[in-house]
BAZA-218720 format. One record per atom (N, C-alpha, C): residue in three letters; x, y, z. Coordinates in pm, whole numbers, padded with zeros to 5 digits, always signed. Each point is the difference from the previous one (the first is absolute). Layout:
BEGIN
alaXYZ ...
END
This chain:
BEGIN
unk-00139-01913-01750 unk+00133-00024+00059 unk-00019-00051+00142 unk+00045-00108+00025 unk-00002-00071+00141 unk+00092-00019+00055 unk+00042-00052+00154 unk+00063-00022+00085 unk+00122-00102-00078 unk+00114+00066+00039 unk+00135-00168-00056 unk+00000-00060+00098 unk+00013-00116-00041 unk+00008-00142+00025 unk+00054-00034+00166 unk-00033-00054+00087 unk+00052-00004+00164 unk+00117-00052-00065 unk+00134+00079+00107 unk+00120-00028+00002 unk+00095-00021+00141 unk+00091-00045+00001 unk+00011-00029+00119 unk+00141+00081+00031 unk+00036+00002+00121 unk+00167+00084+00056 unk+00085-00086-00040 unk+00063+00045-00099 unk+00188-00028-00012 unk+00098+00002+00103 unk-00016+00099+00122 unk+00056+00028+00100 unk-00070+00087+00060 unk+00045-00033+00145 unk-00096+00063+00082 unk+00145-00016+00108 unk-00074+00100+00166 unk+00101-00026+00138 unk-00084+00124+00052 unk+00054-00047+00123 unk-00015+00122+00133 unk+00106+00129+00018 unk-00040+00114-00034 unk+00089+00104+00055 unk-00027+00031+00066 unk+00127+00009+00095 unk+00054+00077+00109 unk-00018+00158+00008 unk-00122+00110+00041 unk+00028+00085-00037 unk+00037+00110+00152 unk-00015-00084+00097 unk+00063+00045+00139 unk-00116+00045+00090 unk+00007+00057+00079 unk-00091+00006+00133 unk-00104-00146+00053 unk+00118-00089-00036 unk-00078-00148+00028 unk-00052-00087-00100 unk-00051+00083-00120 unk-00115-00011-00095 unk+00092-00101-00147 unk-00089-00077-00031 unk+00087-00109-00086 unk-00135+00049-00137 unk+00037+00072-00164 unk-00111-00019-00058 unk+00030-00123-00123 unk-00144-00087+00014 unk+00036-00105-00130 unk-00052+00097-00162 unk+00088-00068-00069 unk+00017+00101-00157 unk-00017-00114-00108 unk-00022-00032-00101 unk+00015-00073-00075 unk-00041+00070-00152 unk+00094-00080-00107 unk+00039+00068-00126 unk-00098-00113-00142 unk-00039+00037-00088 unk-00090-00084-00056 unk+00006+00040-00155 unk+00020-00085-00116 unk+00020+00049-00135 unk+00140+00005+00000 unk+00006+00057-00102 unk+00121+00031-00072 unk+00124+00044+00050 unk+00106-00048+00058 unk+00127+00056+00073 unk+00058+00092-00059 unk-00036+00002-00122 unk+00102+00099-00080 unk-00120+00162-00081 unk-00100-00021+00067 unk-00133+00057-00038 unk+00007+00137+00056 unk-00060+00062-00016 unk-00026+00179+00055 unk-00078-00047+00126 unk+00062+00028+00127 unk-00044+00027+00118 unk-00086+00044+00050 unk-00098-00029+00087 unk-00115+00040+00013 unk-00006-00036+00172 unk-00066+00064+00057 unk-00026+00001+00158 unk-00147+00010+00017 unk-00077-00104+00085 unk-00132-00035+00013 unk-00051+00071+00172 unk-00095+00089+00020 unk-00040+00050+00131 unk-00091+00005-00014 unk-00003-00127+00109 unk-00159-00002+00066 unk-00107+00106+00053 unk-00094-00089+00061 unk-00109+00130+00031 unk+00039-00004+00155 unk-00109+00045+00095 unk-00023-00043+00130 unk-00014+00147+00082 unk+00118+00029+00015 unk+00136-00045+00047 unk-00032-00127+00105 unk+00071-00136-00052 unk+00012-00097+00091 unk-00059-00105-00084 unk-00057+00018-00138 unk-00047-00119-00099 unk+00101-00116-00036 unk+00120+00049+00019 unk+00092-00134-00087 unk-00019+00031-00152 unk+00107-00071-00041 unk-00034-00009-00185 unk-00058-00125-00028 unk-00098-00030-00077 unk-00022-00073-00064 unk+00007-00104-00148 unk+00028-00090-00031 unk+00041-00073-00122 unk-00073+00027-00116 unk-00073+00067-00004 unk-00121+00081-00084 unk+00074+00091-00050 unk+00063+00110+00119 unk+00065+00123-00064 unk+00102-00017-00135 unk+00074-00162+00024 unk+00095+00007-00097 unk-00064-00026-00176 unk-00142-00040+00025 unk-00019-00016-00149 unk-00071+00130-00052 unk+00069+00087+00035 unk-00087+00166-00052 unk+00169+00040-00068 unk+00107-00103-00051 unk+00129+00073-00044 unk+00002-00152-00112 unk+00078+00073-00126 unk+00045-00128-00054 unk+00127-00034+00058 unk-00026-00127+00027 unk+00123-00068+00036 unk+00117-00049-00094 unk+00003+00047-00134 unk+00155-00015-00052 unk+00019+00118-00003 unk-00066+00104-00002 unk+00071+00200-00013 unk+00023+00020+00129 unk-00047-00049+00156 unk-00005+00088+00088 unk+00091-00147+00088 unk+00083+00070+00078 unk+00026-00036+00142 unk-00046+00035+00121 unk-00101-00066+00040 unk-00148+00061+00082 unk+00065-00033+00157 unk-00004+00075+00052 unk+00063+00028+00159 unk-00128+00034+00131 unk-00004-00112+00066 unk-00126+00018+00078 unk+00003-00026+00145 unk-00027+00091+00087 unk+00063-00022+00145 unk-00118+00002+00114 unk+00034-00064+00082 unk-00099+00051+00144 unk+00080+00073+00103 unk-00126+00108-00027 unk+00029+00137+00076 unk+00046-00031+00148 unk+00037+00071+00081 unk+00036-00014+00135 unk-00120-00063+00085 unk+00005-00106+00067 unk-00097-00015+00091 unk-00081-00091-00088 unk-00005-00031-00113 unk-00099-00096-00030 unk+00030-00080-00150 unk-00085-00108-00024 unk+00006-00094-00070 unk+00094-00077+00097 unk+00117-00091-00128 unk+00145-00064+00077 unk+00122+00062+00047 unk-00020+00154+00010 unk+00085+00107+00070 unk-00044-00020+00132 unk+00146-00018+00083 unk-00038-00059+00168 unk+00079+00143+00078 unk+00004+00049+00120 unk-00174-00033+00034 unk-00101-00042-00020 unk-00123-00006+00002 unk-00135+00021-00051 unk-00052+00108+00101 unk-00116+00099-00068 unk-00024+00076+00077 unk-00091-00035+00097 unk-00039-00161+00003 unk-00122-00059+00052 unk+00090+00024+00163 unk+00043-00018-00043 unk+00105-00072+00139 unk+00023+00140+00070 unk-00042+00000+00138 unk-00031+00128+00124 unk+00102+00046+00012 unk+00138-00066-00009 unk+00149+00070+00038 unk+00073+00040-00121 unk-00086+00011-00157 unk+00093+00062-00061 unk-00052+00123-00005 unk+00151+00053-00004 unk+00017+00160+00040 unk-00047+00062-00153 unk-00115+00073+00037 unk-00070+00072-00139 unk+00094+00128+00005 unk+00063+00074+00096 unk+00052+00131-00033 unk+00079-00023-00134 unk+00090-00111-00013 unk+00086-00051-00130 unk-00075+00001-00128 unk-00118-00010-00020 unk-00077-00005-00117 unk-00094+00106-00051 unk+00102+00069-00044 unk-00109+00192-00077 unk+00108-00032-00141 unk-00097+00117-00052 unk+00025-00031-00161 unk+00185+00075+00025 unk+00039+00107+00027 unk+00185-00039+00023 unk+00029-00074-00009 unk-00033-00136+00111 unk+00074-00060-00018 unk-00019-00152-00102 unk-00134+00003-00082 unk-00071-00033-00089 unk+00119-00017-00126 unk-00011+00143-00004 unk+00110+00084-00118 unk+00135-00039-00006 unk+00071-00022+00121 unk+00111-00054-00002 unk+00016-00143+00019 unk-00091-00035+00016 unk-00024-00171-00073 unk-00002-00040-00107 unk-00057+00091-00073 unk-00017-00013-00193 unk+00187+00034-00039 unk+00039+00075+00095 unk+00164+00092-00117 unk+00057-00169+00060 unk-00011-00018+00118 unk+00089-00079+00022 unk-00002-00136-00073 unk-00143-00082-00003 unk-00005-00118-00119 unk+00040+00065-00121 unk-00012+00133-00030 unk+00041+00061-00157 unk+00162-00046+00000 unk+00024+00065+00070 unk+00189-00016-00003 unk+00033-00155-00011 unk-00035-00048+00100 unk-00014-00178+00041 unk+00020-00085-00143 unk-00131+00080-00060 unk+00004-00105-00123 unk+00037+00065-00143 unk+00117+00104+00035 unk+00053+00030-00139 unk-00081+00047-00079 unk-00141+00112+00047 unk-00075+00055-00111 unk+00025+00169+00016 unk+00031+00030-00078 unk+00037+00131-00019 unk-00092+00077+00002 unk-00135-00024-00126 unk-00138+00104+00030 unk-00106-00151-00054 unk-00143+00024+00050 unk-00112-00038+00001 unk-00108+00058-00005 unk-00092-00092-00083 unk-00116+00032+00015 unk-00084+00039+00107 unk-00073+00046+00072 unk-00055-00026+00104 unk-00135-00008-00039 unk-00080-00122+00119 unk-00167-00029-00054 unk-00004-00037+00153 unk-00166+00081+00011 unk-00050-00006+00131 unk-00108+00045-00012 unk-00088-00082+00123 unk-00147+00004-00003 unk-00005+00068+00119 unk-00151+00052+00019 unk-00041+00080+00102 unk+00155+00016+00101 unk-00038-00019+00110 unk+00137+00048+00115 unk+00118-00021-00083 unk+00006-00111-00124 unk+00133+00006-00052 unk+00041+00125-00078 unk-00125+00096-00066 unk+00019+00062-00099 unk+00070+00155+00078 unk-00061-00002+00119 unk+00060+00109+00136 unk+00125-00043-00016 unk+00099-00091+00069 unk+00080-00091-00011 unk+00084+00075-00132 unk-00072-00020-00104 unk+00099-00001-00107 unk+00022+00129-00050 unk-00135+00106+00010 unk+00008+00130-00024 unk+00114+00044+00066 unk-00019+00000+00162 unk+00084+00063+00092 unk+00223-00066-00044 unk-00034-00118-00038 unk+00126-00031-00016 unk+00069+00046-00177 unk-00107-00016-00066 unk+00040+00118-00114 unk+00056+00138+00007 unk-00089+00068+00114 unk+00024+00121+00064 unk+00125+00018+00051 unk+00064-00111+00101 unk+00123-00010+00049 unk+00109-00044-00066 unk-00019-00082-00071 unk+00150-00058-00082 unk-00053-00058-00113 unk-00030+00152-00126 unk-00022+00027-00099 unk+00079-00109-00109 unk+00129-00001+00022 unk+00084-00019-00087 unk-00020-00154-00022 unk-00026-00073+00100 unk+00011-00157+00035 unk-00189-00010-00101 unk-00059+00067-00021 unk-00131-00035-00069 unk+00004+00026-00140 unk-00057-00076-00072 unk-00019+00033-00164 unk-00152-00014-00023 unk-00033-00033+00035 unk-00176+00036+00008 unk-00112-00059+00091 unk-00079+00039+00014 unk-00116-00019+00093 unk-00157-00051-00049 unk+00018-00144+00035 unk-00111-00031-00043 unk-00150-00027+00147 unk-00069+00063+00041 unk-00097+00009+00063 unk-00143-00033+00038 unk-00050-00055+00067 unk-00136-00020-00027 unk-00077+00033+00147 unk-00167+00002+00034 unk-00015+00045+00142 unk+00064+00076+00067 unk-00001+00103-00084 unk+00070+00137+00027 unk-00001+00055+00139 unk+00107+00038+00085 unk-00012+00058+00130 unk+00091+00071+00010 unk+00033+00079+00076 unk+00064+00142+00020 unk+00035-00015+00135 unk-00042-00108+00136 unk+00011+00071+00151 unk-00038+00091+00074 unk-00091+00081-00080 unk-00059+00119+00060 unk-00086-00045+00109 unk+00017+00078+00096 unk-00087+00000+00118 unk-00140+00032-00050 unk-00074+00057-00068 unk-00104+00007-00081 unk-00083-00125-00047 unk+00159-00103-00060 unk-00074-00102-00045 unk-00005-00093+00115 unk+00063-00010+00075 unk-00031-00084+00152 unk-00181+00006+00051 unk+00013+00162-00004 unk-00138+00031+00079 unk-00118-00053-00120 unk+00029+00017-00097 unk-00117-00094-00087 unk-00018-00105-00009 unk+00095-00077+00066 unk-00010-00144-00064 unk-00071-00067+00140 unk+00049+00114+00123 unk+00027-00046+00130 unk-00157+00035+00058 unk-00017+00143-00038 unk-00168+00092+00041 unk-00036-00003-00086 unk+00006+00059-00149 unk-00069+00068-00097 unk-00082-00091-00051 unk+00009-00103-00019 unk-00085-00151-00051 unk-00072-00077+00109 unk+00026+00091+00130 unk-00144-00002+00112 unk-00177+00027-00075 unk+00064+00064-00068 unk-00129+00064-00075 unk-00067-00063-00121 unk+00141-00134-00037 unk-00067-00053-00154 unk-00041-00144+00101 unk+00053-00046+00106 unk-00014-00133+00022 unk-00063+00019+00181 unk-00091+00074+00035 unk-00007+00023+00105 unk-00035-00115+00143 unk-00037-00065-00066 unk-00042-00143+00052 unk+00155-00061+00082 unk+00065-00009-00092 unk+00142-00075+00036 unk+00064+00134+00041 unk-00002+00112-00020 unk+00064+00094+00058 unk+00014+00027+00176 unk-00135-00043-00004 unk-00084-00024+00144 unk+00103-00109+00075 unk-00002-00090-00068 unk+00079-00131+00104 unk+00151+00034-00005 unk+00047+00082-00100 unk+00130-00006-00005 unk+00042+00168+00123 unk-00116+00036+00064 unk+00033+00082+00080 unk+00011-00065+00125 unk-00133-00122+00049 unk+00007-00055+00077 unk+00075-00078+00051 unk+00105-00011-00088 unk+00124-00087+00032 unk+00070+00090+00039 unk-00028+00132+00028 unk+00106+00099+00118 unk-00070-00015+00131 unk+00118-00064+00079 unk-00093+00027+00168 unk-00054+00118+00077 unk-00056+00009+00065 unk-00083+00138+00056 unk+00156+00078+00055 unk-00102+00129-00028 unk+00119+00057+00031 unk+00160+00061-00116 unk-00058-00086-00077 unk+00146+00044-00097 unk-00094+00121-00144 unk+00074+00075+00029 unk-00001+00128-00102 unk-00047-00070-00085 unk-00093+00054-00084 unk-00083-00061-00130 unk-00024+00127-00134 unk+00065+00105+00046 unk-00027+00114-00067 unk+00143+00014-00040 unk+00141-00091+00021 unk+00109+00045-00067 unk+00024-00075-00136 unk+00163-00059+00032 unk+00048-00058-00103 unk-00004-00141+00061 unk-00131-00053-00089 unk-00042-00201+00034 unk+00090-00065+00003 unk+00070+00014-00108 unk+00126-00077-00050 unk+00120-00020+00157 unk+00017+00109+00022 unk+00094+00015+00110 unk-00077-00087+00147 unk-00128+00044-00009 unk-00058-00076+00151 unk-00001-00147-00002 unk-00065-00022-00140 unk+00032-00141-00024 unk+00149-00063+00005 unk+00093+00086-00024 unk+00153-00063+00008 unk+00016+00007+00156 unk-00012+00101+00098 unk-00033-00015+00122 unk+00003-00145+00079 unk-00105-00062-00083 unk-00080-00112+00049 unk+00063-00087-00038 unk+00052+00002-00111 unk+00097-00126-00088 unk+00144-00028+00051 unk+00050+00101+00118 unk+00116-00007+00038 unk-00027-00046+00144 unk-00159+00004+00059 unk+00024-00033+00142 unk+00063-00131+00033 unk+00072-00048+00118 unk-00022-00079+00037 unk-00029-00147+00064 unk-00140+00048-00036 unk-00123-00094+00013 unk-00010-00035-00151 unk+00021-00180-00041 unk-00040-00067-00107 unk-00147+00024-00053 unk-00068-00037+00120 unk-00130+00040-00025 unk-00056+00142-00051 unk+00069+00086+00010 unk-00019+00109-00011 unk+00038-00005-00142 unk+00088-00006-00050 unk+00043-00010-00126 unk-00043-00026-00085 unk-00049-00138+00025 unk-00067-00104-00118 unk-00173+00071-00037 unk-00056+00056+00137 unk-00127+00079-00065 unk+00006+00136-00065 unk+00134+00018+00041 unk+00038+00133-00119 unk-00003-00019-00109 unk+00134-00068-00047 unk+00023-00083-00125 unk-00126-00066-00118 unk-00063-00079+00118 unk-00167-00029-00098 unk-00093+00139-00041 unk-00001+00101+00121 unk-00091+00098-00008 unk+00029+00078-00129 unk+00170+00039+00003 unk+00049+00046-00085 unk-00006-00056-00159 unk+00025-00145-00030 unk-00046-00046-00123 unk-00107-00018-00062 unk-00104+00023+00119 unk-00107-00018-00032 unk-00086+00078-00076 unk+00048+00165+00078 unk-00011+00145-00096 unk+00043-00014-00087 unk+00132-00060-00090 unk+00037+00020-00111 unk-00039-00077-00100 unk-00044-00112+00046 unk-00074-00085-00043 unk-00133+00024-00078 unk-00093+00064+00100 unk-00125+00053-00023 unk+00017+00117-00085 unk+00151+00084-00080 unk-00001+00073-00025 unk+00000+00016-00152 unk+00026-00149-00063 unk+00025-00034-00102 unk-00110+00022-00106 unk+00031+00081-00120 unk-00150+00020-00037 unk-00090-00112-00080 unk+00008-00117-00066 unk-00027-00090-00062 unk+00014-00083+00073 unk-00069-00107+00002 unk-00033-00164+00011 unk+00131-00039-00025 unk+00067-00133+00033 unk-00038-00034+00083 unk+00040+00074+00163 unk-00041+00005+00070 unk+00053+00140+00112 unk+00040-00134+00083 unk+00111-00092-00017 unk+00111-00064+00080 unk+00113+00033-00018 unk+00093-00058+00103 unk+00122+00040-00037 unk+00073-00123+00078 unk+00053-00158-00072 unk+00027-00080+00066 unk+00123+00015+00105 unk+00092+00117-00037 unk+00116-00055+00036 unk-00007+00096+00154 unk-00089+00089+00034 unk-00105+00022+00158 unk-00022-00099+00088 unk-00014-00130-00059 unk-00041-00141+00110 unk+00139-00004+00010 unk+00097-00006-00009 unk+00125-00030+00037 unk+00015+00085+00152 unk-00007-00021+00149 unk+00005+00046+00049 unk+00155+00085+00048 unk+00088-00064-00079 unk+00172+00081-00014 unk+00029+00075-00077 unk-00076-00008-00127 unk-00030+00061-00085 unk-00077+00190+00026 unk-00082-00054+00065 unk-00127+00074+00033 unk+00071+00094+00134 unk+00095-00047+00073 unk+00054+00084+00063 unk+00073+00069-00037 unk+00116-00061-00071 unk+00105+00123+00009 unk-00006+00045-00109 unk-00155-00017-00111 unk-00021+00127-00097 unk-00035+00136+00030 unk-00157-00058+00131 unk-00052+00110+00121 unk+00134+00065+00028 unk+00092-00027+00078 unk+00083+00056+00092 unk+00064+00097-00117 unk+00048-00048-00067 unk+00097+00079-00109 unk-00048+00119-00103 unk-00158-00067+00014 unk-00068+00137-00112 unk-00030+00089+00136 unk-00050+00009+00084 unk-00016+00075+00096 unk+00138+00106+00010 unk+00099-00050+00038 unk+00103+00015+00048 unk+00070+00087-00111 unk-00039+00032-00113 unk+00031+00080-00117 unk-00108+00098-00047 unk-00085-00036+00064 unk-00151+00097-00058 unk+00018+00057+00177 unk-00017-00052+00070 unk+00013+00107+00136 unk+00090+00087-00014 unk+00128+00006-00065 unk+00111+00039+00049 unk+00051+00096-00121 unk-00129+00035-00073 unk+00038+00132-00138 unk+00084-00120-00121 unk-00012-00132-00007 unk+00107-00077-00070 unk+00133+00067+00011 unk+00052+00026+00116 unk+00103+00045-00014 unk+00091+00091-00090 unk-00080+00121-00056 unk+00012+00038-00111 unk+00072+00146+00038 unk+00038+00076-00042 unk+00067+00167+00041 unk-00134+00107-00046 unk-00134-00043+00091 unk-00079+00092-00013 unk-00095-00006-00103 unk-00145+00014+00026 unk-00111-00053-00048 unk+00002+00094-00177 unk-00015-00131-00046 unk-00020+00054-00159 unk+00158-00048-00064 unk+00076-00031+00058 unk+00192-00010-00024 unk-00028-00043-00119 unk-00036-00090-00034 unk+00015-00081-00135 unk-00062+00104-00154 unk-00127+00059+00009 unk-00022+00036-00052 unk+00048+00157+00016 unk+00030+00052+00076 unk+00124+00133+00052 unk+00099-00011-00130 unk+00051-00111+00037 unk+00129-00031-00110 unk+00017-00070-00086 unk-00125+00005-00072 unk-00042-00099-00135 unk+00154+00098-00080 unk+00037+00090-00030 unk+00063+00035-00070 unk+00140-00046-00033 unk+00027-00134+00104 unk+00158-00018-00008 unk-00004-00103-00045 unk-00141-00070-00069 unk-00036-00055-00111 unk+00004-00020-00117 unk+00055+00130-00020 unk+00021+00069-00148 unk+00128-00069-00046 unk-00055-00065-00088 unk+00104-00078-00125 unk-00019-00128+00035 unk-00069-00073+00107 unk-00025-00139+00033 unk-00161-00032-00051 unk-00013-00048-00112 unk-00082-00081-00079 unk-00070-00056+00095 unk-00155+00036-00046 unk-00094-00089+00105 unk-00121-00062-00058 unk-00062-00089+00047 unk-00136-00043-00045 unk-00106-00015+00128 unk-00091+00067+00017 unk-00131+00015+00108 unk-00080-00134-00033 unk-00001-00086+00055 unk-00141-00044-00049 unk-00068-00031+00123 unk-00145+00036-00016 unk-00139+00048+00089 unk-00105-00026-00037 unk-00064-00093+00094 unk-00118-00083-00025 unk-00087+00129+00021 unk-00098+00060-00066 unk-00130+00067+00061 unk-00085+00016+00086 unk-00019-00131+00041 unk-00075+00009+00141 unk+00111-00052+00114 unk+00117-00004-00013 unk+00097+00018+00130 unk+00006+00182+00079 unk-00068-00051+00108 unk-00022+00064+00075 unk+00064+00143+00037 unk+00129-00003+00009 unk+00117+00085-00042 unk-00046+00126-00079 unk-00076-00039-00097 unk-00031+00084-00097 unk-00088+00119+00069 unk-00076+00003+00100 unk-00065+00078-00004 unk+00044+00120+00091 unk+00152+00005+00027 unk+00093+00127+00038 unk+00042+00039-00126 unk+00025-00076-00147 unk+00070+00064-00084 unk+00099-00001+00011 unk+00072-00123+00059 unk+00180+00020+00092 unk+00068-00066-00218 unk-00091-00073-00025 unk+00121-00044-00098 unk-00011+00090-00122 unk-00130+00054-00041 unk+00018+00130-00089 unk+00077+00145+00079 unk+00023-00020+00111 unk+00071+00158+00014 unk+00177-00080-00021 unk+00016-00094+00034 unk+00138-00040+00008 unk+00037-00030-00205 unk-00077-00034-00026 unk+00027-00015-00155 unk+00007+00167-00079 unk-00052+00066+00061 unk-00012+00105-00071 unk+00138+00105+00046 unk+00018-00037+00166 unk+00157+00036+00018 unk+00098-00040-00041 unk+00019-00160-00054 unk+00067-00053-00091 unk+00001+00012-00137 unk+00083+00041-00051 unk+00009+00033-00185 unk+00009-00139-00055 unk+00100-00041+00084 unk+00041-00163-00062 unk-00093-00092-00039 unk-00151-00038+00043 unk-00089-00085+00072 unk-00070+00020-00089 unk-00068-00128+00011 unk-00111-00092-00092 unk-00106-00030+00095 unk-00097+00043-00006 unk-00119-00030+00047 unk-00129-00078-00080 unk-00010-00124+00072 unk-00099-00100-00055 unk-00093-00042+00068 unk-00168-00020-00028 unk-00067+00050+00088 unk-00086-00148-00062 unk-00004-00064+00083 unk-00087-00127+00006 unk-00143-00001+00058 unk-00099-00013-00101 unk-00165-00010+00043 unk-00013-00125+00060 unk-00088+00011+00102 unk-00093-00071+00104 unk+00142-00110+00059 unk+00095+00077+00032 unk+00114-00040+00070 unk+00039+00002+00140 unk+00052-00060+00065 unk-00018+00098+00156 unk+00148-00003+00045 unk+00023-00064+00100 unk+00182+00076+00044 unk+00037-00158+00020 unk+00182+00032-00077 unk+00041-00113-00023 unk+00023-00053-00130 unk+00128-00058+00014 unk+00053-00094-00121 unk-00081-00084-00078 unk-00148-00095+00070 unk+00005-00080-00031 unk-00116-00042-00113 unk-00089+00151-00001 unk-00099-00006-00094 unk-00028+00009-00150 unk-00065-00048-00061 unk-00080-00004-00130 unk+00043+00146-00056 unk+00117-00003-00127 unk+00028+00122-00058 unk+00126+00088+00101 unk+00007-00007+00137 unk+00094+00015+00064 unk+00117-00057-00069 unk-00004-00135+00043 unk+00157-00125-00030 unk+00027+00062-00153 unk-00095+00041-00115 unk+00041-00043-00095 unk+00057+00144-00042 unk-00023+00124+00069 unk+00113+00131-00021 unk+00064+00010+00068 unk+00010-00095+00142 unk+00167-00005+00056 unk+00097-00071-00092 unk-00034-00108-00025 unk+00045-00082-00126 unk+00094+00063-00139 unk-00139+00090-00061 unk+00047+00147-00061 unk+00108+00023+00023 unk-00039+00070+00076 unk+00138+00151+00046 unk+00093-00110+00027 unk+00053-00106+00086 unk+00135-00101-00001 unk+00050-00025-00093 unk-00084-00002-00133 unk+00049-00060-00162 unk+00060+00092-00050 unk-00120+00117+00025 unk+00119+00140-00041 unk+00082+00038+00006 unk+00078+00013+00142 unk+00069-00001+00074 unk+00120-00082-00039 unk-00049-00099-00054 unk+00108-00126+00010 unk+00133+00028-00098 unk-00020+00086-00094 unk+00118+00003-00097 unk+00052+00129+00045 unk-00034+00072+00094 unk+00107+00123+00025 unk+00096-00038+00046 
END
């Protein structure tokens, strides 16, 4: 079972969702199809034209947006004067009800990758009623736990690059706290210059973090790109993702109950080795857990695409 066919937006526009912030949305497949809502990773990735061929396009009306601060949602977070206090998952959340209402969908699917799948858990959590199921992949939770692994704990698997990605803190700055936050520090000074060797330092760790070949990541040379992803993942991993207290998501896996889910989890995605997506599946009754060999984190791999694929088809006649 493979990817459907590239399709293109029927309609698309900019919402207005206030504190300045304009987000672009666009709708793809079937107008008259079961609704579906697409969340990205990042926080600060944009959606991509990829995401839409993981839905059939005559069952589904596939709904795909850029998050606050990035992709063709303006602001951009590249840009030094937009005000980041406006962009935490609150007000994330009330971006999704509000395109919900906007476009006449009553309940949806929800599908989200890594930061999207936080994103979508947490908004399942909040406005239950507006979701009919949850399709997932690059499982994340927001835990401050998983920050420090991704941020320290893989000091220890990649120590080489761990090394440079410390040295990109200037003397003097705390090296024993939360990276994420010092590095956002740096991403807000300023000084351009200051920024831009954050931003590289910062992609560069995540980069090097990737477990398989090829270990690039083109859309890093984009130096606008490359900023206001830095600025924005920082700015959510410093800051607890804005969540009501470490563990929240998996705290309240229980208000889950009766919302249909599907896990799917590459094996060697990194994630795995807290156990964040087997303790959250096992707090969930609802949930389907699918466990992809020699996989790593992300939509976009070998046996990945083809049980997101899955679970959308399934999905498709409820």
């Amino acid at each position: 079972m493979g990817l459907y066919p590239e399709t293109e937006p029927y309609e698309h526009g900019m919402l207005d969702v206030g504190d300045g912030n304009r987000v672009y949305w666009e709708t793809c497949g079937n107008p008259g199809g079961k609704p579906a809502l697409v969340l990205h990773g990042g926080p600060g990735s944009g959606a991509t034209p990829y995401l839409r061929r993981l839905f059939d396009p005559a069952a589904y009306r596939i709904v795909l947006l850029d998050q606050r601060g990035c992709g063709r949602s303006t602001p951009h977070a590249s840009r030094y004067d937009t005000d980041m206090s406006v962009n935490t998952t609150a007000h994330l959340m009330a971006d999704l009800e509000l395109l919900r209402r906007s476009l006449g969908v009553e309940r949806w699917l929800v599908w989200g990758v890594s930061w999207g799948s936080v994103l979508a858990l947490r908004y399942a959590q909040t406005c239950t009623a507006a979701v009919s199921e949850l399709v997932l992949t690059g499982v994340a939770t927001g835990s401050d736990a998983e920050v420090d692994l991704l941020t320290r704990g893989l000091g220890k698997v990649f120590p080489e690059a761990f090394e440079r990605f410390l040295a990109g803190l200037p003397e003097g700055v705390a090296r024993d706290g939360n990276l994420a936050a010092a590095y956002n520090r740096l991403l807000e000074s300023p000084d351009p210059g200051v920024r831009e060797r954050a931003a590289r330092a910062w992609t560069d760790w995540e980069t090097a973090t990737i477990p398989a070949p090829p270990r690039s990541v083109e859309r890093f040379e984009d130096p606008v790109f490359r900023a206001g992803f830095a600025r924005t993942v920082t700015h959510y991993w410093g800051n607890g993702h804005f969540l009501d207290g470490e563990e929240a998501v998996l705290r309240d896996a229980r208000l889950l109950d009766g919302v249909p889910g599907t896990l799917v989890q590459g094996s060697l995605d990194f994630g795995n080795l807290l156990g964040v997506v087997w303790r959250l599946h096992h707090a969930w009754p609802g949930s389907e857990l699918v466990v992809v060999d020699h996989a790593g984190h992300g939509a976009g791999a070998r046996g990945v695409a083809e049980a997101l694929v899955a679970a959308t088809d399934g999905y498709a006649a409820r």
